[in-house]
C-alpha positions as a LaTeX table, in Angstrom:
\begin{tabular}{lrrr}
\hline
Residue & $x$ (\AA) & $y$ (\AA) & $z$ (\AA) \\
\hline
Unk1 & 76.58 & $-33.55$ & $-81.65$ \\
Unk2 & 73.40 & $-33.87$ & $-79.86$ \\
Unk3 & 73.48 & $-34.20$ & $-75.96$ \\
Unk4 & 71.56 & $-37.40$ & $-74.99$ \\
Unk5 & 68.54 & $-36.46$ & $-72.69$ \\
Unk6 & 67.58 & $-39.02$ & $-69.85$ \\
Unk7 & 63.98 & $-38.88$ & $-71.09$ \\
Unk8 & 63.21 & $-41.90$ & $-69.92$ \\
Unk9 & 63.76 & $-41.43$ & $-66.70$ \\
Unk10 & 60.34 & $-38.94$ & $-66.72$ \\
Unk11 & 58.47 & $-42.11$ & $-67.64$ \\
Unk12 & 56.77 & $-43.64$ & $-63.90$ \\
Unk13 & 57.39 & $-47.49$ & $-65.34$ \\
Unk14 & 61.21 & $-46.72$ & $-65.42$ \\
Unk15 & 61.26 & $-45.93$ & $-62.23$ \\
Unk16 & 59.24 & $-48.49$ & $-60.59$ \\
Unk17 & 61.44 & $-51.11$ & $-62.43$ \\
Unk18 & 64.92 & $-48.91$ & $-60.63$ \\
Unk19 & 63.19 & $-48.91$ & $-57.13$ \\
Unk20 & 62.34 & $-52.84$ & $-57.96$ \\
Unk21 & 66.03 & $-53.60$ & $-58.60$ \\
Unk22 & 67.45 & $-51.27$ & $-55.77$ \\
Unk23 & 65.11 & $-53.13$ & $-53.32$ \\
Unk24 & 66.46 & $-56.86$ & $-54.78$ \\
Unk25 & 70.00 & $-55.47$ & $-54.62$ \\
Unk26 & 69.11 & $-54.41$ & $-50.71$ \\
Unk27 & 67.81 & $-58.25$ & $-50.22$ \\
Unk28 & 70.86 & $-59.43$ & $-51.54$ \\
Unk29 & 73.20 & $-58.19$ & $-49.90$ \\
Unk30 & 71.46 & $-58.37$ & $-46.97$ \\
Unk31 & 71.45 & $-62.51$ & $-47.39$ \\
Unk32 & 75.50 & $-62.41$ & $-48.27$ \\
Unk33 & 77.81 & $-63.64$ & $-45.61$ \\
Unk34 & 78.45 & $-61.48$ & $-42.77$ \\
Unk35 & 82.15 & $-60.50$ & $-44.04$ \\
Unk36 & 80.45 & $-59.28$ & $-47.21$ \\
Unk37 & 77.63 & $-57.24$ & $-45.87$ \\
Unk38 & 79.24 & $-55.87$ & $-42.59$ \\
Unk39 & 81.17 & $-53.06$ & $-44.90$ \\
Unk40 & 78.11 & $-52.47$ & $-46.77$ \\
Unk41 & 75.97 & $-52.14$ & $-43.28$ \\
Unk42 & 78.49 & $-49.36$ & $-42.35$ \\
Unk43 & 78.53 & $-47.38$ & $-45.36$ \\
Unk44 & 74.58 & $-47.53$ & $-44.99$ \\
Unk45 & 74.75 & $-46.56$ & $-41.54$ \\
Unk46 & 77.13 & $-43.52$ & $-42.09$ \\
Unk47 & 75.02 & $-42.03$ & $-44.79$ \\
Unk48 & 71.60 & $-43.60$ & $-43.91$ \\
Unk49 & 71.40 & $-43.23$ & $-40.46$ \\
Unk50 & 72.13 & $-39.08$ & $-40.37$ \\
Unk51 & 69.76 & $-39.18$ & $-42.76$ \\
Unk52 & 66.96 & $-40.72$ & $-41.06$ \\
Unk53 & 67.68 & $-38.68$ & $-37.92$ \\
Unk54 & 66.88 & $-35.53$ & $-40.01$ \\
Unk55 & 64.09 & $-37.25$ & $-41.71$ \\
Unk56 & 62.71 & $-37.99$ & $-37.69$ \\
Unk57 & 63.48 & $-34.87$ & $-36.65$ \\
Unk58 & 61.93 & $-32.80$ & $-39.77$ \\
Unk59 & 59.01 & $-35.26$ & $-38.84$ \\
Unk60 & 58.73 & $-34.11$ & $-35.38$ \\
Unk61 & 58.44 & $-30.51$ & $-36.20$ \\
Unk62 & 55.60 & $-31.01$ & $-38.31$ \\
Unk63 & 54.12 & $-33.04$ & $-35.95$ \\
Unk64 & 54.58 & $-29.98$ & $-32.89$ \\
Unk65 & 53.63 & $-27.54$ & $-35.60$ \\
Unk66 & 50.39 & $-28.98$ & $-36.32$ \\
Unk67 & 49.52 & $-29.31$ & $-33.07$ \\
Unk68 & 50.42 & $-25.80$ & $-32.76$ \\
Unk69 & 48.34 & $-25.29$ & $-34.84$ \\
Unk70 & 45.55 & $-27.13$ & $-33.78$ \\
Unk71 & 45.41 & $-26.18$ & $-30.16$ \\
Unk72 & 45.94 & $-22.24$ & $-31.64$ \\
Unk73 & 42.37 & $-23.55$ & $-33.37$ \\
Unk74 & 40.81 & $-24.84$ & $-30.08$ \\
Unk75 & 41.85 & $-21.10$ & $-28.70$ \\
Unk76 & 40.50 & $-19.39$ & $-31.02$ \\
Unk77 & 37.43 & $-21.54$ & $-30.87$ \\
Unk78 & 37.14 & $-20.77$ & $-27.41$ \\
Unk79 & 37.41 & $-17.50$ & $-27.39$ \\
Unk80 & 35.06 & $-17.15$ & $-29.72$ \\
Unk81 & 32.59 & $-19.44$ & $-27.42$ \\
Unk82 & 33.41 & $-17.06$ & $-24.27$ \\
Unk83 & 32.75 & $-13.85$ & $-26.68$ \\
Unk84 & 29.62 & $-14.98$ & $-27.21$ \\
Unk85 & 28.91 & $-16.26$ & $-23.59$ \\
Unk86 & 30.20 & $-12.76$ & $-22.30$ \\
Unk87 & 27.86 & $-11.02$ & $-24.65$ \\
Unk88 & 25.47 & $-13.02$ & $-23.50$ \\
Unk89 & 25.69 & $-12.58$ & $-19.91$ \\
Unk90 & 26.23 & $-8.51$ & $-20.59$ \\
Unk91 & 22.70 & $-8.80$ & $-22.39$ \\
Unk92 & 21.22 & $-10.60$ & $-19.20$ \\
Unk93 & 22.81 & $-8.38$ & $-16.89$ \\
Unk94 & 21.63 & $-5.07$ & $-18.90$ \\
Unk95 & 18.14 & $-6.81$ & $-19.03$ \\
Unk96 & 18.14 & $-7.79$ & $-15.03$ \\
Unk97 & 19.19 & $-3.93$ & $-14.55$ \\
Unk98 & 16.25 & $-2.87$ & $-17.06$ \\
Unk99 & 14.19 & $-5.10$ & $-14.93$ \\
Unk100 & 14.81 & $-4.08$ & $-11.25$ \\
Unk101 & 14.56 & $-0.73$ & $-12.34$ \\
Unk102 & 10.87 & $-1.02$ & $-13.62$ \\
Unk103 & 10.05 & $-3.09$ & $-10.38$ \\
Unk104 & 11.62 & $-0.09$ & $-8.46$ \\
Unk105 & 9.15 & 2.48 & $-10.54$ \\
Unk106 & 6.32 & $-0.16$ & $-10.28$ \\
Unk107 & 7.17 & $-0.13$ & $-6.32$ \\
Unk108 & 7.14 & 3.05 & $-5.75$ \\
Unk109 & 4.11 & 3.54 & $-8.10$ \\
Unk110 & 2.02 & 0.76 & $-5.65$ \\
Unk111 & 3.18 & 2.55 & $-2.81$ \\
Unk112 & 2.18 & 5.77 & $-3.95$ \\
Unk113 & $-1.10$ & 4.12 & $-5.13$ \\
Unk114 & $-1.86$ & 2.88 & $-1.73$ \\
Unk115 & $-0.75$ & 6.27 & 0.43 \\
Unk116 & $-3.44$ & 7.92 & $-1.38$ \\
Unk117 & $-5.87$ & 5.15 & $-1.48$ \\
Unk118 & $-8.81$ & 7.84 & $-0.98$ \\
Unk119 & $-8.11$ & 9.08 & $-4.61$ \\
Unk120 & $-8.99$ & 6.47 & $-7.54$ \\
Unk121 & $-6.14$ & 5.96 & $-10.35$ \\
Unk122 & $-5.19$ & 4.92 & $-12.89$ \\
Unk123 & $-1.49$ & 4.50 & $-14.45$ \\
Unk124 & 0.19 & 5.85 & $-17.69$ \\
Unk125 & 3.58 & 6.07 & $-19.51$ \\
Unk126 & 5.24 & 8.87 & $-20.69$ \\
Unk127 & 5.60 & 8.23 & $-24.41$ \\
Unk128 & 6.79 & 11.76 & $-25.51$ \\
Unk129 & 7.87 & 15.23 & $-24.02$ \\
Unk130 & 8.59 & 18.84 & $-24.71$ \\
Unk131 & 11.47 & 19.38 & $-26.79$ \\
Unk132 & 14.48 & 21.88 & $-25.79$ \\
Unk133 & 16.13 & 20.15 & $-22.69$ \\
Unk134 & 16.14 & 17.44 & $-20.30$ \\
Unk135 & 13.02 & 18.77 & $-17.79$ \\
Unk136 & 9.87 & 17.36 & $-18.44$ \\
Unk137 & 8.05 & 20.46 & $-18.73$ \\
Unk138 & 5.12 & 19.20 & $-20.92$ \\
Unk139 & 4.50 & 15.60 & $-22.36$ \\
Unk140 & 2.11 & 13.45 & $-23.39$ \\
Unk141 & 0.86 & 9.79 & $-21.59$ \\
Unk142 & $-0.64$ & 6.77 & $-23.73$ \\
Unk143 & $-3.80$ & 6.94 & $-21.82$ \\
Unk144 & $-7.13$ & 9.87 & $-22.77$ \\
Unk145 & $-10.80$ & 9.98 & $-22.77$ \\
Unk146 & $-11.06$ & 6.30 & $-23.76$ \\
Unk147 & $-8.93$ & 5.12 & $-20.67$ \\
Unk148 & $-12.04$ & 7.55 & $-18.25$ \\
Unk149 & $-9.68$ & 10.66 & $-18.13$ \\
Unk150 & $-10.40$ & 13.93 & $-18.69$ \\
Unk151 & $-8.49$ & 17.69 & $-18.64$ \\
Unk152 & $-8.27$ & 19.37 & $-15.17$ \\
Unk153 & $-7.37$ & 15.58 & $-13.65$ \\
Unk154 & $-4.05$ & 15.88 & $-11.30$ \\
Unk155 & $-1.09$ & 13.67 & $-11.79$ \\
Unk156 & 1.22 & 12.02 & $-9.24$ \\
Unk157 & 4.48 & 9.67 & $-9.71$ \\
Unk158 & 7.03 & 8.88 & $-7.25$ \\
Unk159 & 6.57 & 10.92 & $-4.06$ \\
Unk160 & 3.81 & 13.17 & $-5.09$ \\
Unk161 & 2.39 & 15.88 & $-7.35$ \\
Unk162 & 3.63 & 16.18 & $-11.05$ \\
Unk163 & 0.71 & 18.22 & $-12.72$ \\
Unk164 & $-2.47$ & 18.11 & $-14.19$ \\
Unk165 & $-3.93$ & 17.31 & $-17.66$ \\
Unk166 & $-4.48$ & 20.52 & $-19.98$ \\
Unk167 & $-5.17$ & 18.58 & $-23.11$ \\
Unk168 & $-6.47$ & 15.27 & $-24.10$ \\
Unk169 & $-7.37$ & 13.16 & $-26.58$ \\
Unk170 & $-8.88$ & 9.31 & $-27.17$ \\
Unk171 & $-5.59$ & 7.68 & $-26.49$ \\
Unk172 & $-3.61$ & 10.32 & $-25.15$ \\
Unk173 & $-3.08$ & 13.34 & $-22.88$ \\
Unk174 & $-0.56$ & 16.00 & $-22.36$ \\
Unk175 & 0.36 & 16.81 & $-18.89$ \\
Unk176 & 1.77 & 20.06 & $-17.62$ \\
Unk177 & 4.17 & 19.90 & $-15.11$ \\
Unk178 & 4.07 & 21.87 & $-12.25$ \\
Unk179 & 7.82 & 23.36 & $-13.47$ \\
Unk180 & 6.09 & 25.21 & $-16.27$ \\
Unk181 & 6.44 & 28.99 & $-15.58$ \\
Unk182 & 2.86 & 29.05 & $-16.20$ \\
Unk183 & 1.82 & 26.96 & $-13.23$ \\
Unk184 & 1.11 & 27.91 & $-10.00$ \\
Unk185 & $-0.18$ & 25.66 & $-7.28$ \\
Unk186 & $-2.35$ & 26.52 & $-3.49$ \\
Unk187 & 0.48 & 25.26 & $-1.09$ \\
Unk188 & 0.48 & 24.84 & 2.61 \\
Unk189 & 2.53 & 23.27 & 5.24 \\
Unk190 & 1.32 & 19.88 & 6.83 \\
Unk191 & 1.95 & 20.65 & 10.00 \\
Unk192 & 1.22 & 24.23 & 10.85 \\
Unk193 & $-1.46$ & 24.68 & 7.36 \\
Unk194 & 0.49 & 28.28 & 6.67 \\
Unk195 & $-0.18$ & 28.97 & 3.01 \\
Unk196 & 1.48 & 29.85 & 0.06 \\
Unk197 & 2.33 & 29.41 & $-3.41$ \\
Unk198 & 4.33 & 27.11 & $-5.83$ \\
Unk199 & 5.35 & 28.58 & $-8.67$ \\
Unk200 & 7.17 & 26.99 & $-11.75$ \\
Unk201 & 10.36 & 28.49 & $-12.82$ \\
Unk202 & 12.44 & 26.72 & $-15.73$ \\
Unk203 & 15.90 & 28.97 & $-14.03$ \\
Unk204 & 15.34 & 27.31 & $-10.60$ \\
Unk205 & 14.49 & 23.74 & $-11.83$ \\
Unk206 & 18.28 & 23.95 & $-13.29$ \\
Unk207 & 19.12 & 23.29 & $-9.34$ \\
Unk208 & 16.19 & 21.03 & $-8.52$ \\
Unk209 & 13.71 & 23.86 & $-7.05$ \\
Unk210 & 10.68 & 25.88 & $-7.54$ \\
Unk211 & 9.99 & 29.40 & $-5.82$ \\
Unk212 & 7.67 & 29.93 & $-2.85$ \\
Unk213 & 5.51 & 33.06 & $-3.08$ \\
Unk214 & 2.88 & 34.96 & $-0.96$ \\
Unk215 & 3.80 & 33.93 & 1.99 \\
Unk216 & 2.95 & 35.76 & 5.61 \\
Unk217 & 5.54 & 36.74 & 8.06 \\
Unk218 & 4.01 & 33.99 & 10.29 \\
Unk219 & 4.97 & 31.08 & 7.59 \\
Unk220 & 6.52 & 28.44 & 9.92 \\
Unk221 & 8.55 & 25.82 & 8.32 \\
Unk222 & 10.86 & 24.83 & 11.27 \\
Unk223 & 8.08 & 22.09 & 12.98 \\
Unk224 & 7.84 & 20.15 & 9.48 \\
Unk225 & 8.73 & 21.46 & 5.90 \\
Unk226 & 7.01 & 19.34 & 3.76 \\
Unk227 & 4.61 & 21.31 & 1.59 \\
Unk228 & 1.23 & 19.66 & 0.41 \\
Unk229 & $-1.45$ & 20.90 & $-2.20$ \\
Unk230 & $-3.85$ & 23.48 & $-0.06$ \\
Unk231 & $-7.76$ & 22.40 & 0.45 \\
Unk232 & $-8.01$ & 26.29 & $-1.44$ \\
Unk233 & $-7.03$ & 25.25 & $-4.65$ \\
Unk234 & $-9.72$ & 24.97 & $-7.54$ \\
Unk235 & $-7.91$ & 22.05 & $-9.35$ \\
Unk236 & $-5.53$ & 20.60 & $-7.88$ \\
Unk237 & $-6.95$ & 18.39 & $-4.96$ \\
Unk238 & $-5.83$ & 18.63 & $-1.10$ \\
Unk239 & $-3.02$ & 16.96 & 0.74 \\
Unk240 & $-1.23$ & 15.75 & $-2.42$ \\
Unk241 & 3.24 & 16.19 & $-1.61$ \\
Unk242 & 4.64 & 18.67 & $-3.44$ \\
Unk243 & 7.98 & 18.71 & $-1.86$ \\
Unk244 & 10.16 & 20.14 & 1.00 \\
Unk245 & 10.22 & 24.29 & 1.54 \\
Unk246 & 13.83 & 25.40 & 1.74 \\
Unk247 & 15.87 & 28.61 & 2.67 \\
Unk248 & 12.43 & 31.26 & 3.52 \\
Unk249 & 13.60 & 34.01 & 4.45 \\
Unk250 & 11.86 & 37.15 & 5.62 \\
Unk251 & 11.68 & 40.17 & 3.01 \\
Unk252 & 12.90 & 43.74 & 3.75 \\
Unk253 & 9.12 & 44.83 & 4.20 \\
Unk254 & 9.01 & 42.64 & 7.17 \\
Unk255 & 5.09 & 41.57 & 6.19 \\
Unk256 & 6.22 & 38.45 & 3.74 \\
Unk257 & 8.83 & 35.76 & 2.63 \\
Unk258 & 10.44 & 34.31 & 0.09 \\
Unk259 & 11.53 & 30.81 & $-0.33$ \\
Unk260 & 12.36 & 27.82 & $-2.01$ \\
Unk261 & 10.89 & 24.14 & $-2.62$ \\
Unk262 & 12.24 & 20.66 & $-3.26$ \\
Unk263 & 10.00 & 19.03 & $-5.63$ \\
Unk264 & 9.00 & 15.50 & $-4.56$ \\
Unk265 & 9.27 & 14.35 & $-8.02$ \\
Unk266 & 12.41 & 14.39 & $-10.04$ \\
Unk267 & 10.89 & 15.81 & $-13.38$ \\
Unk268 & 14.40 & 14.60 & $-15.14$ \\
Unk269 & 13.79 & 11.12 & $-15.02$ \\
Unk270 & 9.77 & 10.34 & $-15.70$ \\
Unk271 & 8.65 & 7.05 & $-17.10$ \\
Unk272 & 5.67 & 5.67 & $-15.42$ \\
Unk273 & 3.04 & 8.41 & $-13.68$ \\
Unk274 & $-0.92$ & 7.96 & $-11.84$ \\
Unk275 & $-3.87$ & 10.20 & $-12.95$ \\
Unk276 & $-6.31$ & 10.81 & $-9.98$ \\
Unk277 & $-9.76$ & 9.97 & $-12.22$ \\
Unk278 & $-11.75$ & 12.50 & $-9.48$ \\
Unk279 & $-11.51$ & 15.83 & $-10.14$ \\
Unk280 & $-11.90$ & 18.45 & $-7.49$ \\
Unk281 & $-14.52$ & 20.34 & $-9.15$ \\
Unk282 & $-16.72$ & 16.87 & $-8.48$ \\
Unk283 & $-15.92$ & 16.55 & $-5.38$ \\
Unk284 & $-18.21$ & 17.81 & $-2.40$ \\
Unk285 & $-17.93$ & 19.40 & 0.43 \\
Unk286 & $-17.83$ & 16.47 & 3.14 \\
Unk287 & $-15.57$ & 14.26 & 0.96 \\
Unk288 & $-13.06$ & 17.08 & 0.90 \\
Unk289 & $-13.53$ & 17.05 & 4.80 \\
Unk290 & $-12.91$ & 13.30 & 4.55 \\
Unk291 & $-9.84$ & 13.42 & 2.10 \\
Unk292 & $-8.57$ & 16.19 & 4.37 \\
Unk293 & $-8.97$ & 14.29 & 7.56 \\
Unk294 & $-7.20$ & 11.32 & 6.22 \\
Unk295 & $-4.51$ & 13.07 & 4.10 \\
Unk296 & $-3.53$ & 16.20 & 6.05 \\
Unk297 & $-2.09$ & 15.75 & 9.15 \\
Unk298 & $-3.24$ & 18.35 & 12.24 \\
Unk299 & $-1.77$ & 21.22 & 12.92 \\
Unk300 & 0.31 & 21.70 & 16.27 \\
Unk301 & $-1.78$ & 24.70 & 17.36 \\
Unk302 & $-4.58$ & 22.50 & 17.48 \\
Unk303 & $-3.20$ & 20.20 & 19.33 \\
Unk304 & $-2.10$ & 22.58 & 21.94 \\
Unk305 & $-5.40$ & 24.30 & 21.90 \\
Unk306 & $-7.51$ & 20.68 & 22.72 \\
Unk307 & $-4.97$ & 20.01 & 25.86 \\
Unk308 & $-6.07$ & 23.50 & 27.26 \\
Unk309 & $-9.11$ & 22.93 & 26.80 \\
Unk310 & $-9.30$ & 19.28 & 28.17 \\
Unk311 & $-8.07$ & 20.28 & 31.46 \\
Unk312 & $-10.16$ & 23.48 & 31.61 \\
Unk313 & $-13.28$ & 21.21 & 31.04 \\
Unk314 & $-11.59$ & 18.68 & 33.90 \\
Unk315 & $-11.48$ & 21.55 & 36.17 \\
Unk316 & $-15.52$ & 22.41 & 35.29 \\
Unk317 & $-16.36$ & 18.78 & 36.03 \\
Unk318 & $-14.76$ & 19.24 & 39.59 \\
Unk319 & $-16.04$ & 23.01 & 40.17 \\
Unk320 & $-19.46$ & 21.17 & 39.65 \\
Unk321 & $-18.56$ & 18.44 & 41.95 \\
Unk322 & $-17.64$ & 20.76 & 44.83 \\
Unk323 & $-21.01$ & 23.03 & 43.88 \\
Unk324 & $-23.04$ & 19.59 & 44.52 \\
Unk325 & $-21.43$ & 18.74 & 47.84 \\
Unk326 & $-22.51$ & 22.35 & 49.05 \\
Unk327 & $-25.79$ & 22.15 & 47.74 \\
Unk328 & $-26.35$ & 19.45 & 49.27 \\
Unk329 & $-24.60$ & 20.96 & 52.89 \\
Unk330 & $-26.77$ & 23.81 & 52.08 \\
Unk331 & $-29.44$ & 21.68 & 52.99 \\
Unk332 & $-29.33$ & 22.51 & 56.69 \\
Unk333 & $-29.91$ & 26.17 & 56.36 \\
Unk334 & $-32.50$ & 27.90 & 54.40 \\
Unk335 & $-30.59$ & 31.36 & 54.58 \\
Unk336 & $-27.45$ & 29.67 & 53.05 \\
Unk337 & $-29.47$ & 28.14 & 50.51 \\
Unk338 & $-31.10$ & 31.41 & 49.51 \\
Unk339 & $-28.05$ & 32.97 & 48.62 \\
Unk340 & $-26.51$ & 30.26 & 46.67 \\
Unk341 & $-29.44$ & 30.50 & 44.73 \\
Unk342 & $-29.30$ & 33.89 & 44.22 \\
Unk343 & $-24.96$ & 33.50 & 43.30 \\
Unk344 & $-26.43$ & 30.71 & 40.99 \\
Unk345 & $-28.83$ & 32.84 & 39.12 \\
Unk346 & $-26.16$ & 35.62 & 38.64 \\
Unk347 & $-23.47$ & 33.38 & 37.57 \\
Unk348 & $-26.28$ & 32.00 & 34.97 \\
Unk349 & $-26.79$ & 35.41 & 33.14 \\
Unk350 & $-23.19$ & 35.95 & 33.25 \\
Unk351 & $-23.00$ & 32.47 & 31.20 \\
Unk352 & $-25.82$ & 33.88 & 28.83 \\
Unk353 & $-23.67$ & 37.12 & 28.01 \\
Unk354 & $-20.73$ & 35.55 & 27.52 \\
Unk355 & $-22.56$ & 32.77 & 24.93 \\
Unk356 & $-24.32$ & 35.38 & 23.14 \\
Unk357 & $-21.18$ & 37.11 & 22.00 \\
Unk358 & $-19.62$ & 36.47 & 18.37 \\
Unk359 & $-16.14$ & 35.01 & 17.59 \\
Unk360 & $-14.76$ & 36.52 & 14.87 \\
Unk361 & $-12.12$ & 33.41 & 14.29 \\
Unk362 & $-14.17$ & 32.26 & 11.22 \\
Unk363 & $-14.27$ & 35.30 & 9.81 \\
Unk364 & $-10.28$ & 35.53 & 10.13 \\
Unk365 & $-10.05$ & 32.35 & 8.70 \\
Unk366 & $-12.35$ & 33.22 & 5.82 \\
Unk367 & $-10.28$ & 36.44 & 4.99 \\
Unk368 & $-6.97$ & 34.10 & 5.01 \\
Unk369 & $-8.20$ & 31.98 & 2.57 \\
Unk370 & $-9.55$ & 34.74 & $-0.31$ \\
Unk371 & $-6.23$ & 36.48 & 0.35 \\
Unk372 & $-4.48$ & 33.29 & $-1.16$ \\
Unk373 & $-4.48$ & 33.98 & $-5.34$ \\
Unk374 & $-5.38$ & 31.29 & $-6.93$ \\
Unk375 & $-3.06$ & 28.99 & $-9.47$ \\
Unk376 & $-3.84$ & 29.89 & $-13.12$ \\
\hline
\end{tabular}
């Protein structure tokens, strides 16, 4: 026996024509007398009314759920927006750093331009440098012999010297530093002008220094340490900073001392740099004199020397004062006259012997100087 299939119940016009009739039957018995359709009502409202509260409440959870879901969207969103305004403000903030870093080298560069205003520059980047470790030992500026420069020109950055240019080319030059073991610079002291000489040493650098050599017994850094390219030197040009001499000490031999210097410059960190465009082979003789007068500061024995000397030619002006007053007293008697005449003319030739005599303090001098080696 075949089992009957409700086929037609797949078919959509079968069940539009049910919901038609279910919704008449509802009107219906919705316009029968209230006796009739009260039991009906309650039926409806025991099995209807459960059911729409789980329809309302089904309803409401879709309804939090998406907007769950949609304010989980507007997070998201945002945090995406504040991601990108974060990275934002990190690029601006690396960029500001960037920047008031190259207006502190600039700075410093304009500052250093103008404090040694006597020497004409011009500026340069370092665009590569010696391999091996962190010291800039040699490297190589975008600026050469198109730019005006030439080898043997000194270099400067920061606070003073750096080197000087041993190699060029149209649109470059390389630099050696004053760290390279090979260099050695004419040093003196500011203050006092006692000698020596700054020598590069790649072991000392490690902890920021350079060694001191050939210095005399009489090498005074206690007035002012600060070391400063020597008016000696046959390249590097006078009263240029090198840096700060530290821990001299006297040697066993009792004649020299050893020491230490600070370089001015830290050659870890070099970016921007000024070539002096003179070099001191050009230079002559009274604009050294000039360059020194303006750049190196006098020594304190000179200064002690011109007080001295200032009262001891305030004392001449009143010995001739008193002399006048006499001479003129002397007036009265011939005899007195006579004989301050005759103390006159003996005081005269005494004058003459004592003018005719040599010093030998530029002959000293000259001796101190050709005992200072110079830099190779």
């Amino acid at each position: 026996m075949k089992k009957f299939k409700f086929n037609f119940l797949k078919k959509p016009q079968v069940i539009l024509v049910l919901l038609t009739l279910i919704c008449a039957g509802t009107i219906w018995l919705s316009s029968m007398n209230q006796s009739v359709s009260a039991p009906l009502r309650t039926v409806a409202g025991i099995f209807v009314v459960p059911l729409q509260r789980g329809m309302n409440q089904i309803g409401t959870w879709f309804a939090e759920k998406n907007q769950e879901r949609m304010s989980l969207d507007d997070v998201l969103s945002q945090k995406e927006q504040l991601q990108e305004q974060v990275a934002k403000l990190q690029a601006e903030q690396a960029q500001h750093a960037n920047d008031n870093d190259e207006i502190s080298r600039l700075r410093q560069l304009l500052n250093l331009k103008e404090t040694y205003n006597t020497y004409p520059t011009v500026g340069a980047t370092v665009i590569m440098k010696n391999s091996g470790n962190n010291w800039y030992r040699k490297f190589m500026i975008d600026k050469g012999t198109n730019d005006g420069l030439d080898v043997d020109m000194n270099v400067i950055a920061t606070a003073g010297l750096v080197g000087i240019i041993t190699d060029i080319g149209p649109n470059y030059a390389i630099v050696t530093s004053i760290i390279d073991e090979e260099s050695k610079v004419s040093g003196m002291l500011r203050k006092t002008l006692d000698t020596c000489i700054v020598a590069g040493d790649m072991s000392a650098i490690q902890d920021g220094r350079l060694r001191l050599e050939y210095m005399s017994n009489n090498f005074n850094s206690d007035v002012d340490n600060t070391v400063v390219t020597s008016n000696v030197s046959e390249k590097f040009l006078p009263g240029i900073v090198i840096g700060k001499a530290v821990d001299v000490t006297l040697e066993d031999n009792k004649v020299t001392k050893t020491g230490y210097l600070v370089p001015a410059v830290d050659f870890e960190h070099l970016k921007d740099v000024l070539v002096i465009t003179t070099k001191k082979q050009t230079l002559s003789d009274e604009e050294l004199e000039k360059i020194q007068e303006q750049l190196i500061e006098p020594s304190t024995s000179e200064e002690e020397i011109t007080q001295p000397s200032t009262e001891a030619a305030e004392e001449e002006t009143e010995e001739s004062t008193e002399e006048q007053t006499s001479a003129e007293e002397s007036l009265q008697s011939s005899s007195e006259t006579s004989s301050k005449q005759q103390s006159s003319q003996t005081s005269s030739q005494q004058s003459n012997g004592e003018e005719s005599s040599e010093s030998p303090v530029a002959d000293s001098i000259q001796a101190d100087f050709q005992a200072v080696p110079d830099e190779e």
